[in-house]
Structure formats: structure tokens, C-alpha cells
N, C-alpha and C positions, 0 to 999 in steps of 0.2 A: 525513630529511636531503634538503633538494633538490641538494647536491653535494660532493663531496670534494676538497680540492685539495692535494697534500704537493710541488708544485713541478717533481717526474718525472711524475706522474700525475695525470689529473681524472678523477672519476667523477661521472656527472651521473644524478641520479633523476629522470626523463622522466616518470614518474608523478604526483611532487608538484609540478612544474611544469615546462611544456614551451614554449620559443619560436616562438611560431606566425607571426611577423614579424623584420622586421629591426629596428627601434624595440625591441622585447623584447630582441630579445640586447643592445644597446646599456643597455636598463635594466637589466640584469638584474647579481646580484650578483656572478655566476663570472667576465663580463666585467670587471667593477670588480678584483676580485682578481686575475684574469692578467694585466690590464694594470699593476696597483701590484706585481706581481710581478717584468714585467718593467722595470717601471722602477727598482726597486731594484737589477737584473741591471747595468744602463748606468750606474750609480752607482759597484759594487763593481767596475766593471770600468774604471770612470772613461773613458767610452766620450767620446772628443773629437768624433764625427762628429754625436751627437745633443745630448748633453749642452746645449751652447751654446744650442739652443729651451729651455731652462726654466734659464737663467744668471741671468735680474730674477727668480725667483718659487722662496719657499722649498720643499723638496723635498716637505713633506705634502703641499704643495697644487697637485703637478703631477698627480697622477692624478684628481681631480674634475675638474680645468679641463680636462684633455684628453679626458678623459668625455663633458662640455658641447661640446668644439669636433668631436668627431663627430661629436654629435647634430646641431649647426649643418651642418656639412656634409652629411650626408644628406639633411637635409629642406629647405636652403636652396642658393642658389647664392651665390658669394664676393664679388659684390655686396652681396646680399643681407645678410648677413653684416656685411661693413665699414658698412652703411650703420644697423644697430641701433644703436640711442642706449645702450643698457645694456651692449652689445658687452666686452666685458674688456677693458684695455691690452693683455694679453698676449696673448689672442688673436688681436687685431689685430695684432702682432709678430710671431707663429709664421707667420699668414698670409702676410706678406711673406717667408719663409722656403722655399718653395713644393717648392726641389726638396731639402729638407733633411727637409721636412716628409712630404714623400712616400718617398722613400728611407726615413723611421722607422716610414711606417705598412707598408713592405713587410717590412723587417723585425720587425716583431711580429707579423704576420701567419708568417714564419717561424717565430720563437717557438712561439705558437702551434701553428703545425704538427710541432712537436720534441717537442712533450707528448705522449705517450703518452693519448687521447682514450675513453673509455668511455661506455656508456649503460646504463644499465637501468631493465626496464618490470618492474611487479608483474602477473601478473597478472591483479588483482582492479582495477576501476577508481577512480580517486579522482576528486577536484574540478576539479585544472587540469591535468592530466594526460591522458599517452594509455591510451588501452584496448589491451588484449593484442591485439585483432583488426586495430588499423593496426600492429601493431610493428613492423614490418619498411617501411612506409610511413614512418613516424617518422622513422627514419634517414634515410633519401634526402630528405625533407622538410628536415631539419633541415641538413643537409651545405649541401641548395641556401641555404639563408638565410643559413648562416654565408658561401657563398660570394660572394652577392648583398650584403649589408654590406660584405665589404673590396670587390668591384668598385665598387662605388657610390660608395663614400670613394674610393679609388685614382682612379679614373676622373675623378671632380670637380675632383682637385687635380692630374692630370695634365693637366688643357683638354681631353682630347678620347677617343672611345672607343677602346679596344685594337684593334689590326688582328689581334691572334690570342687567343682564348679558350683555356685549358687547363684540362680540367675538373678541377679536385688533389681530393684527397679532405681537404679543410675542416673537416667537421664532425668527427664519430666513428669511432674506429679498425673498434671495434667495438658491438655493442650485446646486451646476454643479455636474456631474458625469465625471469623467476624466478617461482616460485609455491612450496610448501609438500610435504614429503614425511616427515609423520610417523613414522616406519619402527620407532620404538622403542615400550616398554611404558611406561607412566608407574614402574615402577619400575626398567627397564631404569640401568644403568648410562651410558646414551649419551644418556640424554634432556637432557641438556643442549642435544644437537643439535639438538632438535625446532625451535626458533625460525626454526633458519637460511631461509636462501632456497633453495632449488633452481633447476638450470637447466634450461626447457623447452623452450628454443629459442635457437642463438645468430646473427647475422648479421653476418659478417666484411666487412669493406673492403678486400680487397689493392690494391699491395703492405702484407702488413703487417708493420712492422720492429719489432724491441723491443730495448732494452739492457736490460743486467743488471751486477748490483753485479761478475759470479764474471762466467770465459770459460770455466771448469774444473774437473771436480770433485776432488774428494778424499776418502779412506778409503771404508769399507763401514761396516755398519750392522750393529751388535752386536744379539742379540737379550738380553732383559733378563727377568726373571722377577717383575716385577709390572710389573702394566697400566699405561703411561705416562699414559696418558688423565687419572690422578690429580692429575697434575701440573695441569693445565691446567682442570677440570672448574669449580673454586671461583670462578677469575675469568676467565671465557669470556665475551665480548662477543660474541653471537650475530650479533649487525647488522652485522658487521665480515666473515663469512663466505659463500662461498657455495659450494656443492657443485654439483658435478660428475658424475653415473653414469656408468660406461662398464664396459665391457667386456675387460675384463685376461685374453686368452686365454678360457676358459670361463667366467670365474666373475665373480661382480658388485661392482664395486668403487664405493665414494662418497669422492671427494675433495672433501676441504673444505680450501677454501684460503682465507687471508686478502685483501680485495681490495688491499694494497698489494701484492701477486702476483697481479697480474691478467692481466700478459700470459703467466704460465707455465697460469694457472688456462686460458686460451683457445686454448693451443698443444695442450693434451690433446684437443682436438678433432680434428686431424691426426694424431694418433697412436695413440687409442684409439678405438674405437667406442661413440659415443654413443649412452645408452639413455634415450630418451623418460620421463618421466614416469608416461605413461598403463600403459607397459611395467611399472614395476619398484615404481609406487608402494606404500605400505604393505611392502613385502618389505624381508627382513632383506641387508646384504650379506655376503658371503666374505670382503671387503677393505676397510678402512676406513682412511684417509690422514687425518691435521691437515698442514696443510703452513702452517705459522708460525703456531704455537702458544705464548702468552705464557708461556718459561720459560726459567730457563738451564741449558744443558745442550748436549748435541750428540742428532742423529738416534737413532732405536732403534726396533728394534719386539719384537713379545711376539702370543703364541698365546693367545687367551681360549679357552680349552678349553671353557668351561661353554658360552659363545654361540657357539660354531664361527665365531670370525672372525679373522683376521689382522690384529694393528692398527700401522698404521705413525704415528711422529709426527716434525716435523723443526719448530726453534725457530724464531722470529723475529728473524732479524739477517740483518746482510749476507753472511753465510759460507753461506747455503742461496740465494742470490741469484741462480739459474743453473737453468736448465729440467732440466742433468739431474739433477739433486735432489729433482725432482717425477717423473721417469721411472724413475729407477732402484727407489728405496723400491717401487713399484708392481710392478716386475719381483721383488727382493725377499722382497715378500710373494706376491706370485702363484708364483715357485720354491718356497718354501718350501710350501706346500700342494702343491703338485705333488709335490715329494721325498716328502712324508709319504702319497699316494695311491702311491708307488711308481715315477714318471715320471722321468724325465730330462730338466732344464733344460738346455738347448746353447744357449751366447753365442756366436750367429754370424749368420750367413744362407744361407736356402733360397730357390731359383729352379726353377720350373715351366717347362720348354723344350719346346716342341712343335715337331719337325722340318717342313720344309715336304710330306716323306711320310707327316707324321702320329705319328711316334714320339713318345714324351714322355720327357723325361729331368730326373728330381730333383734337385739337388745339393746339398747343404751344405757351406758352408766353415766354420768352427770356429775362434775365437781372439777374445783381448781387445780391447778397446778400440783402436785405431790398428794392427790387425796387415794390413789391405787389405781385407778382406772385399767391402765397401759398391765402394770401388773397385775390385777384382777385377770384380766382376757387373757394374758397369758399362761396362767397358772391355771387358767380352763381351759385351754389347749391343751398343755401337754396329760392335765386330769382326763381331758375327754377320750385321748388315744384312739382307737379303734372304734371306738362308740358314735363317733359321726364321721362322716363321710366327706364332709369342707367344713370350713371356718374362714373368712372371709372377710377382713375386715372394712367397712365401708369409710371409717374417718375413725382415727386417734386422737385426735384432738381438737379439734371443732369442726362442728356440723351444722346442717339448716334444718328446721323443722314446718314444713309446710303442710296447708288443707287443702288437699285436695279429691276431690270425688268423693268429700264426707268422712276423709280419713286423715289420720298424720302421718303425713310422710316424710322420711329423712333422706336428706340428701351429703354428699360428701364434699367435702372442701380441700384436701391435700389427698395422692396415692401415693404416700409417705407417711411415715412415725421419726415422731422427735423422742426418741426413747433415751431416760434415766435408768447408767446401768447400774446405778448402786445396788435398786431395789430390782433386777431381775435375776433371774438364777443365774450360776455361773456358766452355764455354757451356753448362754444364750450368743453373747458376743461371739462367740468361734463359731458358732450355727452360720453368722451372718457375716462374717471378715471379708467373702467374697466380692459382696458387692455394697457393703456398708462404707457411710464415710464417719470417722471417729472422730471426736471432738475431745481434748484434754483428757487422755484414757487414764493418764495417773494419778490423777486428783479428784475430787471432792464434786459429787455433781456431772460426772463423768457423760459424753453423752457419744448417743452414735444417730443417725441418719440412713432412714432405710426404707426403699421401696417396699409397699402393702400390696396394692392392687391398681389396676388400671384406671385413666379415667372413665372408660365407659363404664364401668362397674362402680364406682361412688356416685357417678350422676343419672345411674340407671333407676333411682328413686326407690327406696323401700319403704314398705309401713311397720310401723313400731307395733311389736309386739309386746314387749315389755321396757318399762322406762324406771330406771332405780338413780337414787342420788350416792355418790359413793363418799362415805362416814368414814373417816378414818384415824377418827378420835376415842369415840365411846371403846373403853376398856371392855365393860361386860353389853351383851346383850341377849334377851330371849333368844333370837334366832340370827343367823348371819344376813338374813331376808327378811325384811317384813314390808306389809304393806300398806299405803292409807287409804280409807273409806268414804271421804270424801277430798273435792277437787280442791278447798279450802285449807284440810288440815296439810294437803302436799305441797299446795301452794307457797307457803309458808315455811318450809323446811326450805326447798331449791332456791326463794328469793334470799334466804338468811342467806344463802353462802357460806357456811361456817365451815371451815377445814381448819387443823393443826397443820400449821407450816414446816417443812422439810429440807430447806433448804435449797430449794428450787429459784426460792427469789430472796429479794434483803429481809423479809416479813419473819417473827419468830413469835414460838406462841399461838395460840388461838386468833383467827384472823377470821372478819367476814368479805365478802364481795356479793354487790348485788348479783342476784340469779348465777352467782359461781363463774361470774364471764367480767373483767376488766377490759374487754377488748369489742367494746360497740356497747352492747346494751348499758355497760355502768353510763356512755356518753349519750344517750339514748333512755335515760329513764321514762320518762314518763311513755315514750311509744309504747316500749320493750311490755311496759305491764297490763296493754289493754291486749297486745298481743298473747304475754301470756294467759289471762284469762282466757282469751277463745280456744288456744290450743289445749291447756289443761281439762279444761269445759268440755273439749272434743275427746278427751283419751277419755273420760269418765263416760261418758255418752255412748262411748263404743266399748265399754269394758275392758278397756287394758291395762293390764297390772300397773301400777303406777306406786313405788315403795324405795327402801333404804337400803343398801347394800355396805356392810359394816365390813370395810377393807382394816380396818386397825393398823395401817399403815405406819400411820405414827407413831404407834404404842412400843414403846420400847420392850424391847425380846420377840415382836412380835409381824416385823419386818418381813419376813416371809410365810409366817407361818399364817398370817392373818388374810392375806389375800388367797392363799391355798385354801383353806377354810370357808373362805365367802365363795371361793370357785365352785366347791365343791357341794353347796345348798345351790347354788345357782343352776349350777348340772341338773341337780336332782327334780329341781323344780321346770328346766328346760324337757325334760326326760317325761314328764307325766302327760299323758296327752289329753 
């Protein structure tokens, strides 16, 4: 296929043919369909500001002619043009329409740039395509040409050149490089997958923005006792997918998503760590994701006991339409291996604080989805200024808590944050536009995707210095910090789960989850609690803080000023030595 086009999304195969000029893009077929695309758009919408240039000429036959009256325009001047003996009626009309004409080509050019923009290279080289060695050339290539046609045109039928260039990003949002990673046995049960593409490389354009069908998730993910995979194995459209390696905590995961999930398939970039090809080729994974997989049903996953792998599957419809549908399944499955080696998954986050006298101080805060966490640690950041020396974030959002050497140590699962910008400050997003990927930024739940730290740094293993559940209900409290006395009374707080819901998922109102984690230990009860006993057993035994951090998150009026607040006892008490 040299392109995809479903209206939200294009995806363009750079390989089986590539525009090496602006004459090209104007031949070329994807052009002919976005523009009969959006001219259909100005129809449905009964657009009176353009509509009127194609009022004498019936509607098939506005997008050829305005095709032709590009091409006229690029290569000719609007003398030149009027003065053609074969010239169209119409053209000669539109022309006289100048600033009507122009105003429509700016707006499809906006168009255009509302599409969500993809590319990909194979690869192996073909005929009119690019080879793997310019791929990352290609893109900049192709961006300047898309951007060189609409100046050319704008410019022509504006008389004269722009007094300010802004360089948009035109072309391609993004662009993958894909090549082949056979990982199964020909009689393996997954070799359906062998066709797919892998990805060996990707090259992103920020800012890069994406909508999605979902702002929201909903429920957890039953675990099912035959392989879903069955569902989907008979009528698998291989050409349709492309996979993903990364790194889920320790263990090796392959997402394969469909590409009308393209931009949740590119967002895993910021959030997992991405494993090379040359790394992981031929090897079997731990974790194996379908993310829109042709069936009907809802999400599930299942333990292939005989292959040692976790397999997670989610359908194709608009109800999985939502990045964290692709992040959670992933955590998941990676808890759930974890519970079964004995570990403790903790949905929360871990910060590495280095004093400016060199001290280092752990901390975890502990709770669901919208309970402050993310906001907490950030509002002790910008609190701490000058006062320490790093901050460091080990995990955002789920972590492993292991014994080791008589201690609890944490370890990291994503070097990525799935951060809710409702609740951060405002300049947080502009801090980060650079290399953040945004998600639904004018709505409700608003999110962005944003590299923390590396993976050697989340899996370099700390020990918990302090471990707090973050409250972000209780209105009043003695202190923003408190702590409990024994392993018993805490115990008991982390297993309730209780948060006030935020709107993060369908949940409203006061809500519990076991141990504050839906994703492994709720599917995992009875393991999860003999584990927790030993680990809490272990923090009390070693004397570490072990208490409630009152984010008040929920508290209405109190949205920011409540985690500033908890930051700012939390400092205090990081601070004493």
C-alpha cells in the first residue's frame, strides 16, 4: 500500500513511493483524496465562505479541476494562466475570486494539518522509495516540500512574498522504520505474528498532539483461562499491525497495535523503553499486548503457562480509544508476573532527592488514580528550588517493591509519566512542549506523555526511605504528614484503597481498590496479601517512616493549594536529618 487514509489519520508508505518534488505531491494520489475529502467536509457543513467558488460546477467535478488549477498555479503566473486558450470557464472564475480563493487554500492547508500525519519506511529498499539509511532524512525532506507547495500556491495568489516565514511542521507527525522480527517457532502458537512489521527506529515531530475517541478509562482487566489470542489468530490481517519492543520494568514486552492506533502505538515511546531490534531480535517476550484485535468482546488477558508469557488482548472499537488502554493492560501484565515471582506492584510514585549536603532521600507516595501523587512531587519540586541539588523520579506511576539484602527496595517500571494537566500548574505543559506528546489538550482530563529518566536509573533499585498513602479526600487534618505505629494500623489504610474519584476514570464519589492497584494485585488477591505482609513487616523492622500524605486533591478549592501544602510538610520533614 503506498497510503492509508480513514479521515482522522494518514499513513503514508515512503517506501513504495516517495515525493521527491512539489509537482509529486500535487500528482500524487493522497493529495487527490485529502483534498476530495475535504471538499466533501465544506459540503456537509454547507460552508458559505467557500462553497460559492464551485456554485457553476457539479460537485464531482470540483476536486479534478482544482487539482489542475494548482498545478496551473505553481508552475505558471495568473497571467499566464488567464491568457491559456484551453484555460477552464471555471478556472477563470475561481481566479477572479482571489481573496476567497486564497482564504480556501489556507484553510485546507489547515485541514491538512488536523490530520494526524504518519510515515513509514521498510527496511529493505524498493523501486521509488526511500532506503532505511535516509529515513530520518526523508521526513525533513518531505515536510520541506509539503511546505514549499502550499508557500508557492499562497504566495502566487497572495501577489507577493510573506514578510514572516513560520516553519509548521507540514509534512509528517511522525515517521517509524519497520523491518521483521520472527521471535516464534513455525509451530508456535503466535506465528501468525511473524508477518507483522517491527519497529527499528522512530522519528517524532513535536509539538506532537493526538485526539482519541475515550478522555477516560474504565474497569480492569479480568484474567480468562484460555488464550484470547484464539479469538483473533483465524482472521489476523498482518499488514494492518505493527509492534513495538520495550521494556515493561525488567521484562520484554511486544506490542502490537493496529495502525488506526497509531498515535497510542508512538506514545509508548515516552513511556517505555525502547528495545532495538538488533537487542531483542529472535527472542521470545514475558509480555505480549494485541491492542485492536478483530473481535467482539472486552480487554482480558491469560498466563500461557507452557510459553512463559503474559498475553494481554484489547478489541477494536472506539471504547479502547484512549492511550491509557494501551498503558495499563502493559502494567497489568507486567504486576501480575511480578506477584507470581513474589514482588509487590505499588500504583504510586517514587522520587530520588539528593540534599545539596549530599544526602539522598527515597520517597513513595501510594494511591489510585487522581489521588495527587504526580502533583504532590511536583509541587515539591518547584517548593524545593535551590534547596536540593536532583530530584529524580524513579516511577510515576507503578512501581515494584522488593527484599532484598533485608531491605525494601523499589524498583521502576516506565521512564515516563502519564501526567493529568488539569491538576498541574500552568506552566508546567510549556516547560515540557518540547518533547512531550499531548493528548486531548482542550478537554476534560487533558493528558500529555513525557520522558522522567532513563532506564538504568528506575532499574538501578533504591531503598524506600519513606513510604506515605496519598489521602486526597479528608478535608481537615492535624498535619499534612502523619505516621503509623504499627505495620497493622498501615496495613489497613493501603489495602482499603479509598480515594475520591477525579475523573480520571468512569468511578465518582468515594471509591475503594484493593491495595490502591486494579492492575495485577486486585487479580492476584490472595498472593498480593501475604506479600504485603512481609514487606510492611520489613519497613517496620527497619524503621521507616511509613504514614498518610493528605494531597486534598479532591477537596474542592483545594485543587492546588492542597498538594503545595502536603509538599511543603514533606520538604520539611525530608530536610531534618
Amino acid at each position: 500500500m503506498e497510503y492509508i487514509f480513514n479521515g482522522k489519520q494518514v499513513v503514508i508508505n515512503f517506501s513504495e513511493n516517495y515525493c521527491k518534488n512539489e509537482i509529486e505531491v500535487l500528482n500524487s494520489q493522497c493529495f487527490y483524496d485529502v483534498l476530495s475529502r475535504y471538499i466533501d467536509h465544506l459540503y456537509k457543513t454547507e460552508n458559505q465562505a467557500f462553497l460559492p467558488l464551485f456554485k457553476h460546477l457539479p460537485k464531482e467535478k470540483v476536486t479534478p479541476i482544482m487539482v489542475r488549477l494548482f498545478k496551473l498555479i505553481f508552475s505558471l503566473s495568473f497571467k499566464d494562466i488567464e491568457a491559456l486558450e484551453n484555460a477552464d470557464s471555471f478556472i477563470k472564475k475561481v481566479l477572479e475570486k482571489k481573496s476567497i480563493l486564497y482564504d480556501f487554500v489556507q484553510d485546507f492547508y489547515n485541514y491538512w494539518r488536523r490530520i494526524e500525519r504518519y510515515s513509514i519506511v521498510l527496511s529493505r529498499v524498493t523501486r521509488d522509495g526511500v532506503e532505511a539509511s535516509s529515513f530520518i532524512q526523508a521526513q525533513s525532506q518531505f515536510n520541506d516540500i509539503v511546505l514549499s507547495t502550499y508557500r508557492t500556491i499562497s504566495e502566487k495568489i497572495y501577489g507577493e512574498k510573506f514578510p514572516i516565514y513560520r516553519q509548521l511542521p507540514a509534512g509528517v507527525n511522525a515517521s517509524l522504520l519497520l523491518s521483521k522480527n520472527e521471535w516464534m517457532s513455525k509451530d508456535s502458537p503466535y506465528n501468525f505474528l511473524a508477518k507483522c512489521e517491527a519497529i527499528e527506529q522512530i522519528v517524532i515531530r513535536p509539538p506532537f498532539i493526538s485526539y482519541s475517541a475515550k478522555n477516560k478509562r474504565t474497569g480492569t482487566y479480568p484474567e480468562v483461562k484460555e488464550n484470547p489470542i484464539y479469538r483473533i489468530k483465524d482472521n489476523f490481517d498482518s499488514k494492518s499491525y505493527y509492534c513495538y519492543a520495550a521494556k515493561v520494568g525488567s521484562s520484554l514486552a511486544y506490542i502490537y497495535f493496529h495502525r488506526d492506533y497509531m498515535a497510542h502505538g508512538i506514545t509508548i515511546g515516552n513511556l517505555f523503553e525502547f528495545v532495538p531490534l538488533k537487542a531483542c531480535r529472535n527472542q521470545k517476550p514475558d509480555l505480549l499486548y494485541i491492542f485492536g484485535g478483530d473481535y467482539d468482546g472486552e480487554s482480558e488477558f491469560y498466563y500461557d503457562k507452557e510459553n512463559d508469557i503474559y498475553v494481554g488482548l484489547a478489541p477494536h472499537n472506539d471504547s479502547i480509544d484512549y492511550f491509557g488502554y494501551m498503558k495499563k493492560m502493559l502494567l497489568t501484565l507486567y504486576n501480575t508476573k511480578m506477584i507470581d515471582a513474589g514482588n509487590l506492584p505499588i500504583h504510586g510514585a517514587c522520587v530520588k532527592i539528593t540534599m545539596n549536603d549530599g544526602r539522598k532521600k527515597n520517597v513513595v507516595i501510594m494511591g489510585d488514580s487522581g489521588a495527587g501523587k504526580s502533583e504532590s512531587l511536583e509541587a515539591l519540586s518547584e517548593m524545593a528550588g535551590d534547596n536540593i541539588s536532583a530530584q529524580l523520579t524513579i516511577f510515576d506511576d507503578m512501581g515494584t517493591f522488593k527484599i532484598e539484602n533485608d531491605e525494601v527496595i523499589a524498583y521502576g517500571t516506565e521512564i515516563g509519566a502519564f501526567v493529568r494537566l488539569d491538576d498541574m500548574t500552568s506552566g508546567y505543559a510549556y516547560r515540557e512542549m518540547d518533547r512531550a506528546i499531548f493528548m486531548n489538550p482542550d478537554k476534560i482530563n487533558s493528558r500529555l506523555v513525557i520522558p522522567c529518566a532513563t532506564y538504568s536509573q528506575i532499574m538501578a533499585g533504591e531503598k524506600v526511605d519513606m513510604f506515605l498513602y496519598a489521602n486526597n479526600y479528608d478535608e481537615e487534618c492535624e498535619s499534612e504528614v502523619e505516621f503509623y505505629k504499627t505495620a497493622d494500623e498501615a496495613k489497613q489504610i493501603f489495602i482499603r484503597g479509598a480515594r475520591r474519584a477525579k475523573g480520571t476514570t468512569q468511578e465518582i464519589g468515594m471509591t475503594e481498590s484493593f491495595f490502591a492497584n486494579p492492575f495485577g494485585p486486585v487479580q492476584r488477591e490472595n498472593q498480593t496479601r501475604v506479600i504485603i505482609d512481609k514487606v510492611f513487616d520489613k519497613l517496620f523492622e527497619t524503621n521507616i517512616p511509613v504514614g498518610v500524605l493528605h494531597t486534598r486533591l479532591a477537596v474542592p478549592g483545594m485543587e492546588h493549594d492542597g498538594p503545595r501544602l502536603a509538599a511543603k510538610k514533606l520538604f520539611e520533614l525530608i530536610e531534618e536529618k
